[in-house]
Backbone bond lengths (Angstrom), bond angles and torsions (degrees), N, CA, C in turn:
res aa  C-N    CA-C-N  psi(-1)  N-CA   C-N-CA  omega(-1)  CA-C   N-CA-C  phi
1 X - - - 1.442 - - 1.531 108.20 -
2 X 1.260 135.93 116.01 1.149 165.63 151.41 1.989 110.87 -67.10
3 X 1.413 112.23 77.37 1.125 149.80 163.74 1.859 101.94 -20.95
4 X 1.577 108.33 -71.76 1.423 116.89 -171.87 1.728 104.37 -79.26
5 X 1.583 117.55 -26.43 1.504 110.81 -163.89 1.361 98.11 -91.34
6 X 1.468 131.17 -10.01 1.820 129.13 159.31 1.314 116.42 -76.28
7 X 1.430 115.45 -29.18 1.656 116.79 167.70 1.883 103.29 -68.19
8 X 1.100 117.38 -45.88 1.392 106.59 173.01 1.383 128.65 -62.92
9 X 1.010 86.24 -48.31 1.989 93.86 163.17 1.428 119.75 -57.96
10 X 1.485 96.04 -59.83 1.661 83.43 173.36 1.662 125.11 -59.58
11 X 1.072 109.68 -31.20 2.059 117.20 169.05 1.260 113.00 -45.01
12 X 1.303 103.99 -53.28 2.050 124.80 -172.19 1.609 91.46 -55.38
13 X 1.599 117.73 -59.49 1.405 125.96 -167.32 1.723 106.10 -43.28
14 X 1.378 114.92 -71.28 1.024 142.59 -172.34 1.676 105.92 -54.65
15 X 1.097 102.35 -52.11 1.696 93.55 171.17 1.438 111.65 -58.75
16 X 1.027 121.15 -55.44 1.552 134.44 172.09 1.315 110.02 -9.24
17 X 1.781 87.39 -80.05 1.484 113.74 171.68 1.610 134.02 -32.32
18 X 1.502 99.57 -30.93 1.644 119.39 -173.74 1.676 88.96 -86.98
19 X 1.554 107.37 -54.81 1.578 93.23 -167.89 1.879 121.89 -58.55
20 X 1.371 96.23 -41.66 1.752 98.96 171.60 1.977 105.81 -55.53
21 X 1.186 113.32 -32.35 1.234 117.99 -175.60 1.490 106.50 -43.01
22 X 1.358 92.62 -75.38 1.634 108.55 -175.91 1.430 130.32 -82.62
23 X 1.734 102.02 -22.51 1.288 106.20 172.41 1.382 104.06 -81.07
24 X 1.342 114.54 -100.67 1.575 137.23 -169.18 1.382 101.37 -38.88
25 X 1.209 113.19 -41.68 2.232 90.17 179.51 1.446 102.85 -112.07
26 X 1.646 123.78 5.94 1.677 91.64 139.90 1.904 97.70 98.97
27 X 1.252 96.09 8.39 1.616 95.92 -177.56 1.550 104.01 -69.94
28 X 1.221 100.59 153.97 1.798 98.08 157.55 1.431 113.04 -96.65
29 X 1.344 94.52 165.62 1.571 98.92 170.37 1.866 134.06 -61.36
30 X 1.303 110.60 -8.81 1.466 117.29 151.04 0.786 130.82 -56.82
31 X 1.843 118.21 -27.00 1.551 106.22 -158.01 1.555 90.02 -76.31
32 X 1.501 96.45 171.16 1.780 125.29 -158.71 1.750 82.00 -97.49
33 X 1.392 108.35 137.77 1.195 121.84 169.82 1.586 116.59 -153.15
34 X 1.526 121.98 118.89 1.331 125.17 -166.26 1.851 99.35 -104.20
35 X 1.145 109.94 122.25 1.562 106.92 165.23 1.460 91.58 -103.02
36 X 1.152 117.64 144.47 1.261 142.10 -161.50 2.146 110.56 -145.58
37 X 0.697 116.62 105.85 1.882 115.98 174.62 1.584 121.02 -128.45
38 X 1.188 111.38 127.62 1.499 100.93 162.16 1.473 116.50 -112.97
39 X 1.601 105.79 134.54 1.416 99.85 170.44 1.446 123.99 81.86
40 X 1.147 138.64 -102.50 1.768 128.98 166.37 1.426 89.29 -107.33
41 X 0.724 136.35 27.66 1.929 154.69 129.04 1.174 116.67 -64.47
42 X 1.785 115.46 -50.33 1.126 103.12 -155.46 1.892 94.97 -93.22
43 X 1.233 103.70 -10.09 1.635 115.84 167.45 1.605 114.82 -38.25
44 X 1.645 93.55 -59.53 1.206 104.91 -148.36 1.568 111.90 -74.70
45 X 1.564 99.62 -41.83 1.467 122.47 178.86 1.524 121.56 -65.05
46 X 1.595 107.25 -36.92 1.651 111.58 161.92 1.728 118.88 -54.51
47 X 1.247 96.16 -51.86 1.588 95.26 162.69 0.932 155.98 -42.48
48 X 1.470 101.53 -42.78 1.586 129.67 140.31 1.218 131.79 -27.57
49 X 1.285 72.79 -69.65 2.293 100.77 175.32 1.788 97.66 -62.75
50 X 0.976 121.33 -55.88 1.607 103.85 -177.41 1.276 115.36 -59.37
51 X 1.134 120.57 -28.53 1.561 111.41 -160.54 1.546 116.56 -109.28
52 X 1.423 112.95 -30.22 1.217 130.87 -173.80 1.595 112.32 -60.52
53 X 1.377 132.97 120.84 1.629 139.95 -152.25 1.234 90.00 -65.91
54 X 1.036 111.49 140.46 1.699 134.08 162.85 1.776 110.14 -76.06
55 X 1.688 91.36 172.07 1.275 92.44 -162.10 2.336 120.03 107.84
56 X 1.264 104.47 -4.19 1.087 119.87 140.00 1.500 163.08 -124.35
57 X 1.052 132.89 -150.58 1.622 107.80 -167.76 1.929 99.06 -121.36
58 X 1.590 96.23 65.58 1.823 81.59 172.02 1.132 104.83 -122.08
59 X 1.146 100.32 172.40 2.082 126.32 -170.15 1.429 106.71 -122.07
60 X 1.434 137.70 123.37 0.950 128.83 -145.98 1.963 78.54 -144.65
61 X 1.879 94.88 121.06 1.579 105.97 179.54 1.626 95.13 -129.29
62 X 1.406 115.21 124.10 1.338 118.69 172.69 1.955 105.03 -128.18
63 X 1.625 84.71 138.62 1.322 88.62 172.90 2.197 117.36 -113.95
64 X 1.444 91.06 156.54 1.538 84.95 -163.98 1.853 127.67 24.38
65 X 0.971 84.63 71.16 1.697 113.38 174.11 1.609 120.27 -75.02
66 X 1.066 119.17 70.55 1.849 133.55 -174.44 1.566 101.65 -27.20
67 X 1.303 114.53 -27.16 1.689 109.05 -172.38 1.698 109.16 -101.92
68 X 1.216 110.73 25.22 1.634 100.03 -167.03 1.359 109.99 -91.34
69 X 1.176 103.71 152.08 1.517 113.95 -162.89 1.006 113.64 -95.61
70 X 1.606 136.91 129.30 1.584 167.54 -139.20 1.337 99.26 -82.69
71 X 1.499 120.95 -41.89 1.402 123.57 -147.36 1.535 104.99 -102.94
72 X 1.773 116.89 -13.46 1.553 119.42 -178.09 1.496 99.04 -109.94
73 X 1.325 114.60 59.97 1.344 103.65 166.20 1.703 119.41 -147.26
74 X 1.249 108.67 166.53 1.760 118.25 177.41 1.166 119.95 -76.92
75 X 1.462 116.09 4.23 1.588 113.98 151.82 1.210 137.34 -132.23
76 X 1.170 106.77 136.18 1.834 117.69 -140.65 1.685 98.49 -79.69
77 X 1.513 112.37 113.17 1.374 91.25 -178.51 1.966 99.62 127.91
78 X 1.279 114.64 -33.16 1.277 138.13 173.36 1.282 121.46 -29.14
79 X 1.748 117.86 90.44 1.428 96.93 -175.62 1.004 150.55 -127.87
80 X 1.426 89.27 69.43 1.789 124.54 -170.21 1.223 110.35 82.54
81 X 1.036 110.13 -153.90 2.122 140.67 179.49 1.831 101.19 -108.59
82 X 1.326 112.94 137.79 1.032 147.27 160.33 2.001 96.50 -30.79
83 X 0.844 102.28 -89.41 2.055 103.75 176.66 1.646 114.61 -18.67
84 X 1.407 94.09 -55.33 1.560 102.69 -169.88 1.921 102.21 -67.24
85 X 1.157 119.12 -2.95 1.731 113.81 -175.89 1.454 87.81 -85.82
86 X 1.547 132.92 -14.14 1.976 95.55 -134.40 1.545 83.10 -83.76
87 X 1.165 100.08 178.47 1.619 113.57 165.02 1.587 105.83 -88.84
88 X 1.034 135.12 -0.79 1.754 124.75 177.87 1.527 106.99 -149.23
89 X 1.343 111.23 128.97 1.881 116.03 178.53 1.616 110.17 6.86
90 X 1.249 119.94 126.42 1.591 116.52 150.98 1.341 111.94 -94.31
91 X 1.222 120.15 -178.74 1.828 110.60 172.99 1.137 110.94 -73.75
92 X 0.953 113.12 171.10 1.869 139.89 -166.11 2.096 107.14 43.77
93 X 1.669 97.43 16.89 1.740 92.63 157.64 1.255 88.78 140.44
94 X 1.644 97.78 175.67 1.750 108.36 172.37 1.408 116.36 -92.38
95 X 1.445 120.81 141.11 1.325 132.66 -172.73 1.505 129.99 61.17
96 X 2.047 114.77 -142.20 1.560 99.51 157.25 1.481 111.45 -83.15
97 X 0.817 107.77 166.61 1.471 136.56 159.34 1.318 117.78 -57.91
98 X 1.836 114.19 103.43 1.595 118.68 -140.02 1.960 89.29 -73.10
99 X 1.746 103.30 138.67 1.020 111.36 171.79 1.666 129.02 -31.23
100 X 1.290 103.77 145.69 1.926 93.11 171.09 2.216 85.75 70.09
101 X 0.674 157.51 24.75 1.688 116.26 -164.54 1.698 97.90 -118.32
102 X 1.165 104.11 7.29 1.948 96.44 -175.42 1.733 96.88 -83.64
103 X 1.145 122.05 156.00 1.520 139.49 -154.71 2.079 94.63 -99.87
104 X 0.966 91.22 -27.49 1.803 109.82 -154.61 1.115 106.29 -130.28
105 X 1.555 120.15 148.53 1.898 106.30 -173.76 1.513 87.25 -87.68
106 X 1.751 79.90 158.98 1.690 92.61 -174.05 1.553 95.64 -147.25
107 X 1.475 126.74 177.19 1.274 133.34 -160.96 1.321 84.82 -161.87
108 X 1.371 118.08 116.53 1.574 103.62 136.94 1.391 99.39 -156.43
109 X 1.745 79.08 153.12 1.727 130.01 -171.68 1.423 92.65 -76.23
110 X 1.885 90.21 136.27 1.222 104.72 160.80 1.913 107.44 -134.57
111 X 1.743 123.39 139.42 1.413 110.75 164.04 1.696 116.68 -63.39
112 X 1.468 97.27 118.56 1.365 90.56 168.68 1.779 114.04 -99.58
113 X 1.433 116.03 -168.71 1.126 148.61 -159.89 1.640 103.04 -45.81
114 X 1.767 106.40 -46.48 1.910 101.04 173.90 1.265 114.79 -103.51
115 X 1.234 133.78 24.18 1.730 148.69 97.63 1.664 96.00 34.04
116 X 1.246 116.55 141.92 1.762 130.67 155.75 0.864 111.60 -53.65
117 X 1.811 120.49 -48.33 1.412 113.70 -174.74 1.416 103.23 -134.21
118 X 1.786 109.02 47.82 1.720 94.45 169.04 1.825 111.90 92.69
119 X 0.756 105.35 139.01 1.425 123.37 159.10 1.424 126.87 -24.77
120 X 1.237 132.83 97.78 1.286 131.25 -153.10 1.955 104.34 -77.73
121 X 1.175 114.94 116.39 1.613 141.40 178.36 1.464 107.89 -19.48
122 X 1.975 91.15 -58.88 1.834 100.25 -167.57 1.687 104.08 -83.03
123 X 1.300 140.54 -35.85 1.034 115.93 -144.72 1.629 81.63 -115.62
124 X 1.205 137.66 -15.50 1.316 139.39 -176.53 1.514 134.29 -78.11
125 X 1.584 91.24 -34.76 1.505 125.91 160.70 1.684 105.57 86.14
126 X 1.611 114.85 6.95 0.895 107.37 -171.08 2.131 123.01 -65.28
127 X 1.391 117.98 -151.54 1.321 103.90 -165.60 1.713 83.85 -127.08
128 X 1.233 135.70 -10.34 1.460 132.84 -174.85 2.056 113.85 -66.14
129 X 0.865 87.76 120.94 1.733 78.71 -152.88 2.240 103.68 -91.63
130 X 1.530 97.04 -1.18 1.661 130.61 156.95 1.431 94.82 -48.39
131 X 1.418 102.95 -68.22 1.571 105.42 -151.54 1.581 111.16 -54.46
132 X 1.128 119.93 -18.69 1.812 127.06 175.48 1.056 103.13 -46.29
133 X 1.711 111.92 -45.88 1.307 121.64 -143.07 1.520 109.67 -90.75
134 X 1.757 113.60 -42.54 0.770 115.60 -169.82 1.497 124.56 -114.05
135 X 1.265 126.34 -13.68 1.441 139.13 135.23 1.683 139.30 -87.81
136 X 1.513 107.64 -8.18 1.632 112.38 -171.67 2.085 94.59 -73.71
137 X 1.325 117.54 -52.18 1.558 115.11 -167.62 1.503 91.95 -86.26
138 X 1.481 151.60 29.36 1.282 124.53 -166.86 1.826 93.36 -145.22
139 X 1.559 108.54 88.87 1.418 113.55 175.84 1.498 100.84 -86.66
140 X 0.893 132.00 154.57 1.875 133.57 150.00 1.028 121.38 -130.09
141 X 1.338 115.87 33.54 1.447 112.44 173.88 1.588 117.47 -127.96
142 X 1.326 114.62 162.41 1.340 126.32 -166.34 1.600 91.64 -77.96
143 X 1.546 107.40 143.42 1.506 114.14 -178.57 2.005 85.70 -95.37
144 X 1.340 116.02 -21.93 1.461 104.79 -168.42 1.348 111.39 -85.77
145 X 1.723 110.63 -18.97 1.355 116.13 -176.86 1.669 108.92 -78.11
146 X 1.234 113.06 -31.28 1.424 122.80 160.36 1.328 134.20 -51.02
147 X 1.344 102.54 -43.53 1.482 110.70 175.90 1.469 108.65 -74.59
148 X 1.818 114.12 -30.93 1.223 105.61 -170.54 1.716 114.87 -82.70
149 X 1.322 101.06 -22.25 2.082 106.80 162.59 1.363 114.28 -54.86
150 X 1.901 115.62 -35.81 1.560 93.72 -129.63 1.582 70.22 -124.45
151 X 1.426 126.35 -17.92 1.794 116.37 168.21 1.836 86.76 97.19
152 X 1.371 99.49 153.48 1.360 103.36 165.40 1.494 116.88 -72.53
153 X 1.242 151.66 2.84 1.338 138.34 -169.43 1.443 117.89 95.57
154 X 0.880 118.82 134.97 1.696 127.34 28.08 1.505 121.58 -91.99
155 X 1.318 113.88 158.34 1.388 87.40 -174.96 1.375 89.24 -128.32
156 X 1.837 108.84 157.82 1.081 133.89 177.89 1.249 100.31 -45.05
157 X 2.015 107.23 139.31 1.399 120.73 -173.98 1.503 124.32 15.29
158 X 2.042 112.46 51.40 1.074 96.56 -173.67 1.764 157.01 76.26
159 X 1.530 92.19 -26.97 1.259 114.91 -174.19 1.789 131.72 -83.11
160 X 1.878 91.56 66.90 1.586 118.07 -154.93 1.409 96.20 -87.42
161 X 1.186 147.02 -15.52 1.600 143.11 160.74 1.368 128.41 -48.37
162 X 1.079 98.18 88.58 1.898 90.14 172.75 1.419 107.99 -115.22
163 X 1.304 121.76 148.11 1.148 129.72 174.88 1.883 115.01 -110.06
164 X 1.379 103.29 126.14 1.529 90.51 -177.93 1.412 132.78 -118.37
165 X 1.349 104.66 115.95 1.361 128.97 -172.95 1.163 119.38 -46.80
């Protein structure tokens, strides 16, 4: 398994996906479209969301996101995603994910610290190597109850990180 060449693949996919969207079946640019990823999901789909031209109507929800940034979030102390520590490129880019840079409002969830099973590894950045095991696959929360707290976007100064306790 090739870590960075599934984030590329999955990007290619996903663009694809947008172009048949709008091209080949003819959507307009209103229609409502949620990219949604967890994990080398949420890699692929952030990427997306940063780069992908503006000028349409998507909502972009990522869960445990390895590149998330320390400094846009609701817990004080927050320190980042796992990707953004290494010392050399992780997949879907190097480090966090430069502040402000998603194209589209986006939200993503990360398990924090009073978590079922702890502080989630990738998006938390912590050093407990448990927490993969026992909080990285184990969300329990409503993605609709989320959207309905935190609003679809935009959100004030950016600040789409929440971590949930």
């Amino acid at each position: 398994m090739n870590l960075y060449a599934d984030v590329d693949a999955g990007v290619a996919n996903l663009r694809t996906a947008l172009y048949n969207l709008y091209v080949t079946y003819g959507c307009d640019l209103e229609t409502r479209v949620y990219i949604v990823g967890f994990s080398l999901g949420a890699l692929v789909a952030g990427t997306v969301l940063e780069t992908e031209p503006p000028g349409r109507n998507i909502q972009g929800v990522l869960f445990a996101d390895g590149r998330r940034q320390p400094v846009e979030s609701n817990w004080p102390g927050d320190p980042g995603g796992l990707i953004g520590h290494l010392p050399v490129p992780g997949p879907g880019g190097a480090g966090f994910r430069p502040v402000d840079s998603f194209r589209y409002p986006t939200l993503s969830l990360c398990n924090g610290p009073r978590a079922a099973g702890g502080a989630d590894l990738i998006c938390f950045g912590g050093t407990n190597l448990d927490s993969y095991f026992s909080s990285h696959p184990y969300y329990s929360f409503e993605v609709s109850n989320e959207l309905n707290i935190h609003g679809e976007g935009p959100y004030p100064n950016n600040l789409r990180n929440r971590v949930i306790p």
